[in-house]
PDB file as gemmi writes it, atoms N, CA and C in Angstrom:
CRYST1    1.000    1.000    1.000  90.00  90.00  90.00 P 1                      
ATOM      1  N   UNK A   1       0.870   3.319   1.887  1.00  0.00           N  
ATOM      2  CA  UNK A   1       0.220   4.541   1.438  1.00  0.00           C  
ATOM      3  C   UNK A   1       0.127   5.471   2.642  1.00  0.00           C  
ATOM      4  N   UNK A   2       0.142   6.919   2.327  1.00  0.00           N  
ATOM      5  CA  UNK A   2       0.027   7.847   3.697  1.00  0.00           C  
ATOM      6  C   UNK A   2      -1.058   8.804   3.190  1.00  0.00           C  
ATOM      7  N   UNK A   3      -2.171   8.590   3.357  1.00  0.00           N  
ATOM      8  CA  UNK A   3      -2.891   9.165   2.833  1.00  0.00           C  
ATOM      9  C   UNK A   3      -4.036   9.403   3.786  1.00  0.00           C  
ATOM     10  N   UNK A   4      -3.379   9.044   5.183  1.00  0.00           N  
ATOM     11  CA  UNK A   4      -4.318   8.981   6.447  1.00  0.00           C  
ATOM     12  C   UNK A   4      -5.394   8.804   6.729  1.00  0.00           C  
ATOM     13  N   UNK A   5      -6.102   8.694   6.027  1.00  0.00           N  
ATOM     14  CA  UNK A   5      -7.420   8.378   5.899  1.00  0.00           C  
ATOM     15  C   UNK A   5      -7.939   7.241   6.708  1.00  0.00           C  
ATOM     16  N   UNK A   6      -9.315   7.071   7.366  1.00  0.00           N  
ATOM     17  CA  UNK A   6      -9.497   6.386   8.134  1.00  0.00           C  
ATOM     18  C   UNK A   6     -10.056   4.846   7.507  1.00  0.00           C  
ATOM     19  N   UNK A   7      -9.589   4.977   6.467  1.00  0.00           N  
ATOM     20  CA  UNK A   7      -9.823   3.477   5.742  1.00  0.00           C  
ATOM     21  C   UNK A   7      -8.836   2.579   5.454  1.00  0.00           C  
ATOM     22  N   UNK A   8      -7.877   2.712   6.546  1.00  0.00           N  
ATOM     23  CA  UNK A   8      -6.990   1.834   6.693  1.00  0.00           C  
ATOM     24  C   UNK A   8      -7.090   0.381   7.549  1.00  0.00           C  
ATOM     25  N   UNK A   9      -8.125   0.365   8.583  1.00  0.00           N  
ATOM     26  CA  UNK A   9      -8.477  -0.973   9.103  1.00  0.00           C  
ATOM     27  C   UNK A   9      -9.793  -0.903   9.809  1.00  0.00           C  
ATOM     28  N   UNK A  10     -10.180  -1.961  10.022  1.00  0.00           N  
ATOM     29  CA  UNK A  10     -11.831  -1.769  10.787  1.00  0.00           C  
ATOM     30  C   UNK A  10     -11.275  -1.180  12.203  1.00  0.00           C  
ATOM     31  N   UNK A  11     -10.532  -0.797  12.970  1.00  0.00           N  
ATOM     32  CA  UNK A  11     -10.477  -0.579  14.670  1.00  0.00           C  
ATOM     33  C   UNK A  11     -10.451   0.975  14.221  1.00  0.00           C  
ATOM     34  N   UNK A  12     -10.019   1.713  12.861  1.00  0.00           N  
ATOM     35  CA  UNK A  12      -9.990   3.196  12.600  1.00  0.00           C  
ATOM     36  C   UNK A  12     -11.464   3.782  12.567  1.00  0.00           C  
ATOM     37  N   UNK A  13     -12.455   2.630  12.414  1.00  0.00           N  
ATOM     38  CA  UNK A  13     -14.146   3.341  12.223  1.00  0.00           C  
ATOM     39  C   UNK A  13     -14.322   3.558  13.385  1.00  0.00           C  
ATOM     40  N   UNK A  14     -13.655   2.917  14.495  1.00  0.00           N  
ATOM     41  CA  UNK A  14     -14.253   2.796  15.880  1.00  0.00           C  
ATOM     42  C   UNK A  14     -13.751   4.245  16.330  1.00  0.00           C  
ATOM     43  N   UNK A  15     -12.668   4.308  16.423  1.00  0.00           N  
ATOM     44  CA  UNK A  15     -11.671   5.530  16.784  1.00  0.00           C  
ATOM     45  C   UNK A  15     -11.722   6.515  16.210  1.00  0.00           C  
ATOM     46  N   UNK A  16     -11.165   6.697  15.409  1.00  0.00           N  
ATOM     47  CA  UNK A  16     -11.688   8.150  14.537  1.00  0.00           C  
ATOM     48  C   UNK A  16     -13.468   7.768  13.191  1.00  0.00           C  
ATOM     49  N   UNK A  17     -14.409   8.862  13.082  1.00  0.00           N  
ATOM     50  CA  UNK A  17     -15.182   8.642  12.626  1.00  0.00           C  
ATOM     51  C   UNK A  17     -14.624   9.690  10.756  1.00  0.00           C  
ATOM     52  N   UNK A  18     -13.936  10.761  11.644  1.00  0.00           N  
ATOM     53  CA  UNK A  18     -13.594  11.697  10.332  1.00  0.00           C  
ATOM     54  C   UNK A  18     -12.033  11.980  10.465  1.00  0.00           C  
ATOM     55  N   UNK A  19     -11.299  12.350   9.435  1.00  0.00           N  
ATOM     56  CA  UNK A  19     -10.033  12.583   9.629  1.00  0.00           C  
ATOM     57  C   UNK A  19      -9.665  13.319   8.274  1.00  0.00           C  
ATOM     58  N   UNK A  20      -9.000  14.609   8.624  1.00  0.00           N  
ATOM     59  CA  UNK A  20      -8.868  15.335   7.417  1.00  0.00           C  
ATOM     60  C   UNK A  20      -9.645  15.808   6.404  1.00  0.00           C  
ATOM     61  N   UNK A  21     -11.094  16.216   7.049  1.00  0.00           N  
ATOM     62  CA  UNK A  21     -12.084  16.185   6.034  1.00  0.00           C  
ATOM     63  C   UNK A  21     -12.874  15.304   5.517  1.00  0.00           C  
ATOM     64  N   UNK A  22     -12.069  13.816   5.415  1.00  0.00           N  
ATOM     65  CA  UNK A  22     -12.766  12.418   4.945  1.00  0.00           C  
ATOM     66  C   UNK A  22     -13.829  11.924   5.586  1.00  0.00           C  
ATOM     67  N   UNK A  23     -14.522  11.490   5.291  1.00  0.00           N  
ATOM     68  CA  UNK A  23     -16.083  10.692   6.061  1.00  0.00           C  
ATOM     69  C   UNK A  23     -15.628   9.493   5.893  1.00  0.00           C  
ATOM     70  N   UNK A  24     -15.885   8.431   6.625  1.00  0.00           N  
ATOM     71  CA  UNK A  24     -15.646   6.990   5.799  1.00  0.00           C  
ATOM     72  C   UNK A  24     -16.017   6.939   4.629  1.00  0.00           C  
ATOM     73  N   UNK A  25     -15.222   6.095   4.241  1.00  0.00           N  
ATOM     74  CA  UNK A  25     -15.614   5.375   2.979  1.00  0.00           C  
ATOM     75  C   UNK A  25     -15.068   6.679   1.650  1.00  0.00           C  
ATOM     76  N   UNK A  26     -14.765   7.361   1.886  1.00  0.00           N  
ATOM     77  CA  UNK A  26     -13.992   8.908   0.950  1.00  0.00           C  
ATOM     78  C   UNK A  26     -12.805   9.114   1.391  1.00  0.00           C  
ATOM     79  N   UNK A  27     -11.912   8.618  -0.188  1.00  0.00           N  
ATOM     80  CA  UNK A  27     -10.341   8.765   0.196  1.00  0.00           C  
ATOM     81  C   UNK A  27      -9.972   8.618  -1.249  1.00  0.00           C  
ATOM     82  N   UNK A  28      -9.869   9.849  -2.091  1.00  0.00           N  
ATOM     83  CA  UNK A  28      -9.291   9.346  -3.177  1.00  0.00           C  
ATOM     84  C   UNK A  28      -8.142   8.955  -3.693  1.00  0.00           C  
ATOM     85  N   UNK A  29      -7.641   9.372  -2.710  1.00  0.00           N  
ATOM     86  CA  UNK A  29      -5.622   8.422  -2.851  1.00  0.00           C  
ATOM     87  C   UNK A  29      -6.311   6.967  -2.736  1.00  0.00           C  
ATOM     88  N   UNK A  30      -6.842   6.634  -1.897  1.00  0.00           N  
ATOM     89  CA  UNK A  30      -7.368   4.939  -1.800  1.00  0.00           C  
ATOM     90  C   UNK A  30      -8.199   4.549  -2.702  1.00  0.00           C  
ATOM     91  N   UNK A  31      -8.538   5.231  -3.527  1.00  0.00           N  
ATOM     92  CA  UNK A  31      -9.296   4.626  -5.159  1.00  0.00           C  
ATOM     93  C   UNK A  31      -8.280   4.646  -5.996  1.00  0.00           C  
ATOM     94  N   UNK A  32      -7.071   5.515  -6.077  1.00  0.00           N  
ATOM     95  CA  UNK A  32      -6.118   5.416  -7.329  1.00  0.00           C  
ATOM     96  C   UNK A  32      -5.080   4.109  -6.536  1.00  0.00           C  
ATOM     97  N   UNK A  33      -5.123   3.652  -4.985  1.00  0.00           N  
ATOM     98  CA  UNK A  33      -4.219   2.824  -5.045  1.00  0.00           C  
ATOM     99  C   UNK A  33      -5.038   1.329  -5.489  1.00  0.00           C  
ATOM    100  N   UNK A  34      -6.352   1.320  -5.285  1.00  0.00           N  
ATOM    101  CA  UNK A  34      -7.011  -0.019  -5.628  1.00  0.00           C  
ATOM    102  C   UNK A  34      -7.087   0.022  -6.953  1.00  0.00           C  
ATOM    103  N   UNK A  35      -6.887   0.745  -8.185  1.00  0.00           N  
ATOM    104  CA  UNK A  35      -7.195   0.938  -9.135  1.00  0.00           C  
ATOM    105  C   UNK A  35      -5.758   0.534  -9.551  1.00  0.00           C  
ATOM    106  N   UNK A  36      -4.756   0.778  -9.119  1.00  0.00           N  
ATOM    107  CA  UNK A  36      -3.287   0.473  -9.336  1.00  0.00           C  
ATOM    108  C   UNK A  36      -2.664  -0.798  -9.301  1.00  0.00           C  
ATOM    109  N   UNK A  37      -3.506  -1.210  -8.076  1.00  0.00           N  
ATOM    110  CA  UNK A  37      -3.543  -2.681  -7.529  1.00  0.00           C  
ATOM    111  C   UNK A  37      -4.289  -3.532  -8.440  1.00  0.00           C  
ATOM    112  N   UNK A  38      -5.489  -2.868  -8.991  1.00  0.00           N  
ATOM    113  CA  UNK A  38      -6.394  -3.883  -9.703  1.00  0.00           C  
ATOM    114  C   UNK A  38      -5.907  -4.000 -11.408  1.00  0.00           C  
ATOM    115  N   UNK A  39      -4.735  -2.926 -11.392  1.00  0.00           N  
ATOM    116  CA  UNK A  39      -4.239  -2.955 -12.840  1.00  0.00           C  
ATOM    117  C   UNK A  39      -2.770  -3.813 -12.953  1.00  0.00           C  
ATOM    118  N   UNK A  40      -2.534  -3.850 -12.165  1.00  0.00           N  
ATOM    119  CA  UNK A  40      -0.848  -4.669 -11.876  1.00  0.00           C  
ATOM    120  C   UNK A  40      -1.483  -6.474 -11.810  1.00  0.00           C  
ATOM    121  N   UNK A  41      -2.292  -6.638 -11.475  1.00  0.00           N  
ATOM    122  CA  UNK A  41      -2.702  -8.076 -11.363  1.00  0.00           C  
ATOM    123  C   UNK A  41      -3.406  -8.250 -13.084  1.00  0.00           C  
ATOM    124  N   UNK A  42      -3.825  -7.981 -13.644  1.00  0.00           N  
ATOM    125  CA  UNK A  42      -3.901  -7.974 -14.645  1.00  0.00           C  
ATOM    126  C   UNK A  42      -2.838  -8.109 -15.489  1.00  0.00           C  
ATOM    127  N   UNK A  43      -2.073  -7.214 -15.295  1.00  0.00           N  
ATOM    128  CA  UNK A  43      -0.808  -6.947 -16.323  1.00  0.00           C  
ATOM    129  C   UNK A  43       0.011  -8.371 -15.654  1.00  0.00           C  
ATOM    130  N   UNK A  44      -0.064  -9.080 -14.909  1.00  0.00           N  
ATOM    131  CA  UNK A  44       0.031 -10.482 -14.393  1.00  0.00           C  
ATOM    132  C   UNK A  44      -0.513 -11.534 -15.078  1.00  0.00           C  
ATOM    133  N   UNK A  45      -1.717 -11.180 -15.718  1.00  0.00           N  
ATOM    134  CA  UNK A  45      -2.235 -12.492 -16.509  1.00  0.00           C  
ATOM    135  C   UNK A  45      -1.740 -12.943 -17.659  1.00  0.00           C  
ATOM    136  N   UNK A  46      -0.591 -11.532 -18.149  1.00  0.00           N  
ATOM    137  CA  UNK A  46       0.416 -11.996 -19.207  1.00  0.00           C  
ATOM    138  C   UNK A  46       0.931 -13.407 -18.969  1.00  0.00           C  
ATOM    139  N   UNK A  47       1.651 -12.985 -17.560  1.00  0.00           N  
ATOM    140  CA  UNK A  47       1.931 -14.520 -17.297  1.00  0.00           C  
ATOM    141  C   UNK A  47       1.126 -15.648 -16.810  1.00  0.00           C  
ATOM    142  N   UNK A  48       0.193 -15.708 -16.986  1.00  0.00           N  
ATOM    143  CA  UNK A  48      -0.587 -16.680 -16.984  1.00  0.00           C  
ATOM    144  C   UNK A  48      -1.359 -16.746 -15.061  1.00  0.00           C  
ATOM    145  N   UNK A  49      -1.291 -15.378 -14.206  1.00  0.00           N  
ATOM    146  CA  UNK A  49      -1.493 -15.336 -12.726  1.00  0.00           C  
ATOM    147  C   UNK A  49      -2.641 -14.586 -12.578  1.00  0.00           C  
ATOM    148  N   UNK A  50      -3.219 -14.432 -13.277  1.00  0.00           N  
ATOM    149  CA  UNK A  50      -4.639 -13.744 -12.861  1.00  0.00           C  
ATOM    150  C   UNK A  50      -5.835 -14.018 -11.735  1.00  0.00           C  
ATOM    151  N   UNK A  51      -5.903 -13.146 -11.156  1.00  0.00           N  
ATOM    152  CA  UNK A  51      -6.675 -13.444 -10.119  1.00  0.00           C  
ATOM    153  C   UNK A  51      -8.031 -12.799 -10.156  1.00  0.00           C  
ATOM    154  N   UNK A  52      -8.821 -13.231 -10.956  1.00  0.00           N  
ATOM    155  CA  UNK A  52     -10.213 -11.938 -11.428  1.00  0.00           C  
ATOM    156  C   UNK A  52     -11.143 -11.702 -10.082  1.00  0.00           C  
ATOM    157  N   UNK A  53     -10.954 -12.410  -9.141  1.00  0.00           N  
ATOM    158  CA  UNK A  53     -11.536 -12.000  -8.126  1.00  0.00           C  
ATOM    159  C   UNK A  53     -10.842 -10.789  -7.503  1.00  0.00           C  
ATOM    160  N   UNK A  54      -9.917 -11.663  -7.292  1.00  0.00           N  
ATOM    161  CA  UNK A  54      -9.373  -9.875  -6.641  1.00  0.00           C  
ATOM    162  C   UNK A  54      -9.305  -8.526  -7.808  1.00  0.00           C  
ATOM    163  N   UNK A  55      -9.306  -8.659  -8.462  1.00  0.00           N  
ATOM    164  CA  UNK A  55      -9.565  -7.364  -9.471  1.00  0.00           C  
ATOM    165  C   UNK A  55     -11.023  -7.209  -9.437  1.00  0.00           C  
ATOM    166  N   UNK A  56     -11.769  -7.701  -9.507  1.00  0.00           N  
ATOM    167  CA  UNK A  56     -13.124  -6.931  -8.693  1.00  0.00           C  
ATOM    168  C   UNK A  56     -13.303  -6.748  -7.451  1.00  0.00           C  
ATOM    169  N   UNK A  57     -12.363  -7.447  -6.484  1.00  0.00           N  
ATOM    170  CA  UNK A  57     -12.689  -6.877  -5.506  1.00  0.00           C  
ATOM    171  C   UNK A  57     -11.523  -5.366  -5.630  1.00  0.00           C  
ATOM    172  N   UNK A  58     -10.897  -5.044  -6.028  1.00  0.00           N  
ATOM    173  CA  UNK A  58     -10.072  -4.612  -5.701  1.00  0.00           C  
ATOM    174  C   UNK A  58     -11.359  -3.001  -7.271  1.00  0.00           C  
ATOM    175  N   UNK A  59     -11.534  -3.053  -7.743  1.00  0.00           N  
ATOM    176  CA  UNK A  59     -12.629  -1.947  -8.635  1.00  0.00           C  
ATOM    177  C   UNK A  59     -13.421  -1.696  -7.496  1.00  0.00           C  
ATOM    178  N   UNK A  60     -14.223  -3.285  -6.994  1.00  0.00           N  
ATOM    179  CA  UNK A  60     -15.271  -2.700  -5.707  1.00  0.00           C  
ATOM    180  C   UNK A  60     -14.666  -2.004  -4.614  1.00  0.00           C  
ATOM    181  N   UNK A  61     -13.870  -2.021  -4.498  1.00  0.00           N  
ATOM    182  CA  UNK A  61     -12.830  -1.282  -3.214  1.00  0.00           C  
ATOM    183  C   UNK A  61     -13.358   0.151  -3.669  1.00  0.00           C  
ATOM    184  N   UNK A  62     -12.207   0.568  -4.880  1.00  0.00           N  
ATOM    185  CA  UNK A  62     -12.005   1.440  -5.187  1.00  0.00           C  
ATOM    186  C   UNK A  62     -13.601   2.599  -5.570  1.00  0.00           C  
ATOM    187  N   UNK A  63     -14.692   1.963  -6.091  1.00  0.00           N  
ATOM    188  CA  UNK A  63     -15.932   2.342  -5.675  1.00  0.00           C  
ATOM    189  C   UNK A  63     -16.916   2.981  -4.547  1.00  0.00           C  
ATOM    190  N   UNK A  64     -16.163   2.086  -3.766  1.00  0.00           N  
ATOM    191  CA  UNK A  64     -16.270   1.956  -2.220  1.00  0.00           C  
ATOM    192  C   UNK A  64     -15.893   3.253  -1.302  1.00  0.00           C  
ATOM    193  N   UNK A  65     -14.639   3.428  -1.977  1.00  0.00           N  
ATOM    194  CA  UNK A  65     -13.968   4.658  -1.516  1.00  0.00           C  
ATOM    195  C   UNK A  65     -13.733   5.931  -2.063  1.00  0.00           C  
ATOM    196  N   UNK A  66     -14.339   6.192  -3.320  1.00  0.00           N  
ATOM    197  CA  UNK A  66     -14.565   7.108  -4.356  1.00  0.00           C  
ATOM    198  C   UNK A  66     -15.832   7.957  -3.929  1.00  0.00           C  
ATOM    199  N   UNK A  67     -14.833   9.539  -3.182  1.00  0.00           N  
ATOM    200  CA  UNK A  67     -15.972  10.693  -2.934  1.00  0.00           C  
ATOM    201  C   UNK A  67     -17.092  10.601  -3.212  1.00  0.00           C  
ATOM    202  N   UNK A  68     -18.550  10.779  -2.655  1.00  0.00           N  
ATOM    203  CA  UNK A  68     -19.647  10.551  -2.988  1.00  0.00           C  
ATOM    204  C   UNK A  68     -20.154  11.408  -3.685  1.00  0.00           C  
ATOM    205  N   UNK A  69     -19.393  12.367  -3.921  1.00  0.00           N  
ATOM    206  CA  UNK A  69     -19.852  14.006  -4.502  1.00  0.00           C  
ATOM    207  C   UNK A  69     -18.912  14.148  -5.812  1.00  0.00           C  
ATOM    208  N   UNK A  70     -18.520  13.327  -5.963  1.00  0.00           N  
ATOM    209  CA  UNK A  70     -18.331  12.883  -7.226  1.00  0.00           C  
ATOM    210  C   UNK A  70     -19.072  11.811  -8.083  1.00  0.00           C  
ATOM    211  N   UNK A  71     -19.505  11.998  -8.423  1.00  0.00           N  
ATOM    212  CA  UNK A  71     -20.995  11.316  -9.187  1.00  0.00           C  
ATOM    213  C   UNK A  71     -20.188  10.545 -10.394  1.00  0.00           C  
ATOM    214  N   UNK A  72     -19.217  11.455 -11.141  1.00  0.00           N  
ATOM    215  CA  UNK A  72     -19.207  10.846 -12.501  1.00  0.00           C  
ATOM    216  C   UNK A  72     -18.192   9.662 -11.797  1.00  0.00           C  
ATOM    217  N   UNK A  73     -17.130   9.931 -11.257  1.00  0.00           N  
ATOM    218  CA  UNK A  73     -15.966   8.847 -10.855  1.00  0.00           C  
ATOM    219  C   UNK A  73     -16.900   7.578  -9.908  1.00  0.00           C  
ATOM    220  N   UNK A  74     -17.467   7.856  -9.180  1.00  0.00           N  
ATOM    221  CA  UNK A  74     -18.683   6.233  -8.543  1.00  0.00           C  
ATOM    222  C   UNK A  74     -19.022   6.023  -9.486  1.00  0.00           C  
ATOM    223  N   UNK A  75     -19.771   6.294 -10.828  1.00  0.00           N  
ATOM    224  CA  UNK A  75     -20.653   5.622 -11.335  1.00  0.00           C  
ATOM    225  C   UNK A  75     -19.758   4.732 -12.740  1.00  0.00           C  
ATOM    226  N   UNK A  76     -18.561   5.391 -13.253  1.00  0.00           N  
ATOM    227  CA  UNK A  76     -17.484   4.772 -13.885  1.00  0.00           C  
ATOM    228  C   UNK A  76     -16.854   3.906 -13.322  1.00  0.00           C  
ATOM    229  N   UNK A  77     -16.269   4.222 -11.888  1.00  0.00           N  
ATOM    230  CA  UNK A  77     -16.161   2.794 -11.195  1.00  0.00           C  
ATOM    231  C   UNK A  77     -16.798   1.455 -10.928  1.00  0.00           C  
ATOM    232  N   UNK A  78     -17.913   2.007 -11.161  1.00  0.00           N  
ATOM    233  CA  UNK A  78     -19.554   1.003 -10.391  1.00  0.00           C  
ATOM    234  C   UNK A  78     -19.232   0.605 -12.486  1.00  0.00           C  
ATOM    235  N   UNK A  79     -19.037   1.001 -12.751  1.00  0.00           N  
ATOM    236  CA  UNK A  79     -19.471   0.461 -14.633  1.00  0.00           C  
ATOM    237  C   UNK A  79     -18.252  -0.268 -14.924  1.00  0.00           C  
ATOM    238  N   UNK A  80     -16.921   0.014 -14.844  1.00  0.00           N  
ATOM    239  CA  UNK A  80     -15.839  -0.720 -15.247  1.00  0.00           C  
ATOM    240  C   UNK A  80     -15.808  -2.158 -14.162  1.00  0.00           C  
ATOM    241  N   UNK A  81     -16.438  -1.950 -12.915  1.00  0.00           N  
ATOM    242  CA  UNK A  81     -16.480  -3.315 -11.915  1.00  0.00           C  
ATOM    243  C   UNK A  81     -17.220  -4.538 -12.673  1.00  0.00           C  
ATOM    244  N   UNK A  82     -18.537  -3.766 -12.582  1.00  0.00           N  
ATOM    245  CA  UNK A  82     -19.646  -4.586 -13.757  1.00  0.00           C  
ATOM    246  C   UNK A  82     -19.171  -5.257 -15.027  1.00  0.00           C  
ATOM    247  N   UNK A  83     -18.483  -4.000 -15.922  1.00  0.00           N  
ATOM    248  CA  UNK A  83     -18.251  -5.034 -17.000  1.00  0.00           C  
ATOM    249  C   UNK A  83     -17.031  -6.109 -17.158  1.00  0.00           C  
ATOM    250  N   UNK A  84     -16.233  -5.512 -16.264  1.00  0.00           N  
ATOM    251  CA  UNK A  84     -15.286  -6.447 -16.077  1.00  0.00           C  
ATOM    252  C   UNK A  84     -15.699  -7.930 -15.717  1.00  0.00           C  
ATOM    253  N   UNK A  85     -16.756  -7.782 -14.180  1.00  0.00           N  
ATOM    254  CA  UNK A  85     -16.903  -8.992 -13.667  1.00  0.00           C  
ATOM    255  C   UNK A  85     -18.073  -9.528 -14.673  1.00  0.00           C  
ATOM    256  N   UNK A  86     -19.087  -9.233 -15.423  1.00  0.00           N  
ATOM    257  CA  UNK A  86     -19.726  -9.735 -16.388  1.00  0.00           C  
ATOM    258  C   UNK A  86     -19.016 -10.322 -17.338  1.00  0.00           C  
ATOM    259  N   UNK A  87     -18.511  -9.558 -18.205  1.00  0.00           N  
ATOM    260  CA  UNK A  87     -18.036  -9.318 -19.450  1.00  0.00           C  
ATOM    261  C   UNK A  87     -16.483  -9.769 -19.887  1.00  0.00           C  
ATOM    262  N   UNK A  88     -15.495  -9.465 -18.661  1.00  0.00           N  
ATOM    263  CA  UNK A  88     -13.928  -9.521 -18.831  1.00  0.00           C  
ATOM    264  C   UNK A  88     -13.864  -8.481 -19.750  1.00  0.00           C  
ATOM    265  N   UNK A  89     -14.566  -7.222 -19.277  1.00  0.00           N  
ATOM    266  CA  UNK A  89     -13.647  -6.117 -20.663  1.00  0.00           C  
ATOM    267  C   UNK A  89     -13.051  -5.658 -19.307  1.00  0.00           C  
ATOM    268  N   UNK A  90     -11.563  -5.131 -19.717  1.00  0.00           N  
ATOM    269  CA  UNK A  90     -10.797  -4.502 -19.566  1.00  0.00           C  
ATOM    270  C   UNK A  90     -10.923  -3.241 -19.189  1.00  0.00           C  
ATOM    271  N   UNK A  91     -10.631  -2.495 -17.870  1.00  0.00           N  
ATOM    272  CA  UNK A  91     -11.297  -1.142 -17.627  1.00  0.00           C  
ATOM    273  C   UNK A  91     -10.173  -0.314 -18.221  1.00  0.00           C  
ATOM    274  N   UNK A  92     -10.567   1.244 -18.871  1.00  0.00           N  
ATOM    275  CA  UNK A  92      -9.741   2.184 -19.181  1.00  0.00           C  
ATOM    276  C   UNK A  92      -8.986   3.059 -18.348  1.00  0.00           C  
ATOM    277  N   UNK A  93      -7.785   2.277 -17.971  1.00  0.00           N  
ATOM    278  CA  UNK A  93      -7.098   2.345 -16.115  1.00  0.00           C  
ATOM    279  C   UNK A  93      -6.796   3.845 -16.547  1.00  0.00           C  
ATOM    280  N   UNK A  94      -6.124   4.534 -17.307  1.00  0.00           N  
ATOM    281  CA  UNK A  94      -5.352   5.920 -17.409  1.00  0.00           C  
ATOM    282  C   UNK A  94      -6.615   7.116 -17.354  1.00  0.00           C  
ATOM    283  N   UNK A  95      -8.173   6.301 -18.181  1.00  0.00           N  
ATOM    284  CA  UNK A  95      -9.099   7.488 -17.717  1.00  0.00           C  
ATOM    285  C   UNK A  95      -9.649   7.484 -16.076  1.00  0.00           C  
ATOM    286  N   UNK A  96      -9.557   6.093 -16.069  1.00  0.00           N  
ATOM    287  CA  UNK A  96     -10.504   6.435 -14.598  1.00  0.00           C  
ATOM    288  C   UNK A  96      -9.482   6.805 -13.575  1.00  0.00           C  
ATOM    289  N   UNK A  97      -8.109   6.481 -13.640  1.00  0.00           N  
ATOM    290  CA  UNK A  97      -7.258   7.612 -12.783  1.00  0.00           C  
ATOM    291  C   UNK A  97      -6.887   8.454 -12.432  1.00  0.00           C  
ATOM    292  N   UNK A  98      -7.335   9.187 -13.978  1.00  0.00           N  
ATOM    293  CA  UNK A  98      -7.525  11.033 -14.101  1.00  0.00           C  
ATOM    294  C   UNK A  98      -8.379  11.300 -13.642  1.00  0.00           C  
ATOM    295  N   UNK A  99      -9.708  10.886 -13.664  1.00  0.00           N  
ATOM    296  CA  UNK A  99     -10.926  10.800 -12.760  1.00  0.00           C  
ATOM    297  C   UNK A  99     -10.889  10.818 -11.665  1.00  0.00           C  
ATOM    298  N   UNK A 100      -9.636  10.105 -10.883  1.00  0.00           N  
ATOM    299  CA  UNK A 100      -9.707   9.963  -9.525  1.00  0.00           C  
ATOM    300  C   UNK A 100      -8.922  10.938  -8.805  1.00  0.00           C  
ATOM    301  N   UNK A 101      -7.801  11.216  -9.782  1.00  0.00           N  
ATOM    302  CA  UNK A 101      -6.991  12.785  -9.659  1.00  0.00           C  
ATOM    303  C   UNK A 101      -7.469  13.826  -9.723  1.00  0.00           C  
ATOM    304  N   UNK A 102      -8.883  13.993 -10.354  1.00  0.00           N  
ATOM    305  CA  UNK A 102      -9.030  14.813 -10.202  1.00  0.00           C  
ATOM    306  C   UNK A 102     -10.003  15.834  -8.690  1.00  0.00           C  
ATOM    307  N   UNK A 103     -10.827  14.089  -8.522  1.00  0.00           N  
ATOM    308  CA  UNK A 103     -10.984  14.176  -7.256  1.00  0.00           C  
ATOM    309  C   UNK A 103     -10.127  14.807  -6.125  1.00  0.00           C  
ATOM    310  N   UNK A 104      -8.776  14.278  -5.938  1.00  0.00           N  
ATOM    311  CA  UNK A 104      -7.703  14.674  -5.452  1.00  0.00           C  
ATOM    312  C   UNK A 104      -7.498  15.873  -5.192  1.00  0.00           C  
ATOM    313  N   UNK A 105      -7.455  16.639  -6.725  1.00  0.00           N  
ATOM    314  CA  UNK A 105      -6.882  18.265  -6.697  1.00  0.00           C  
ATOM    315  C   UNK A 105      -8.161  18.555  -6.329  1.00  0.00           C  
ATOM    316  N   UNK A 106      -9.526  18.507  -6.801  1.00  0.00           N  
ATOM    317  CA  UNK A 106     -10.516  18.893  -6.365  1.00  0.00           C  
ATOM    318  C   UNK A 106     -10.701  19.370  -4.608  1.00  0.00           C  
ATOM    319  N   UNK A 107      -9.923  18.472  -3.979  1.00  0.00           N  
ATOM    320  CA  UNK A 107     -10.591  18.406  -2.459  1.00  0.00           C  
ATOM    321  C   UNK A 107      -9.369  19.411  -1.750  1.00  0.00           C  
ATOM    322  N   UNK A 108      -8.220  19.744  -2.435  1.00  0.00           N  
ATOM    323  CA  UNK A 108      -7.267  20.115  -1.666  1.00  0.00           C  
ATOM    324  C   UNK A 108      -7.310  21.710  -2.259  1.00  0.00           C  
TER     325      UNK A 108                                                      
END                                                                             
């Protein structure tokens, strides 16, 4: 991903604190790629490879890194993590990506 953002490894918090506008932890290219990631492992359990941990970790990621000034996209993230890891429902990957796009166009 090139999306520069300083949430690419722990030695980037040390070194850069902001980059491109981003604060830690705010990168919405890095919520649509954990959200991408957390939908491809799924579409894996067809074949019988599911890994439900990492698909919550991989929602909590994407939470994690979802603009804070975006209220509605954290709190849909923070809700599809939950019911997934409660429940096993299935998050609505095509809305909450528009959600996260829109973040995107929003910031640029």
């Amino acid at each position: 991903m090139s999306c520069e953002c300083v949430n690419k490894s722990r030695k980037s918090y040390v070194r850069r604190p902001v980059i491109a506008g981003n604060s830690i932890g705010e990168c919405a290219e890095c919520v649509v790629s954990h959200l991408t990631n957390a939908r491809n492992i799924i579409k894996d359990a067809v074949k019988g490879r599911v890994d439900r941990y990492r698909v919550v970790w991989h929602l909590a990621s994407a939470a994690n890194k979802a603009p804070k000034n975006n209220r509605v996209l954290s709190q849909a993230l923070l809700d599809a993590r939950r019911n997934y890891q409660r429940d096993g429902v299935i998050p609505d990957w095509d809305w909450l990506i528009h959600l996260s796009r829109q973040g995107i166009n929003a910031t640029n």
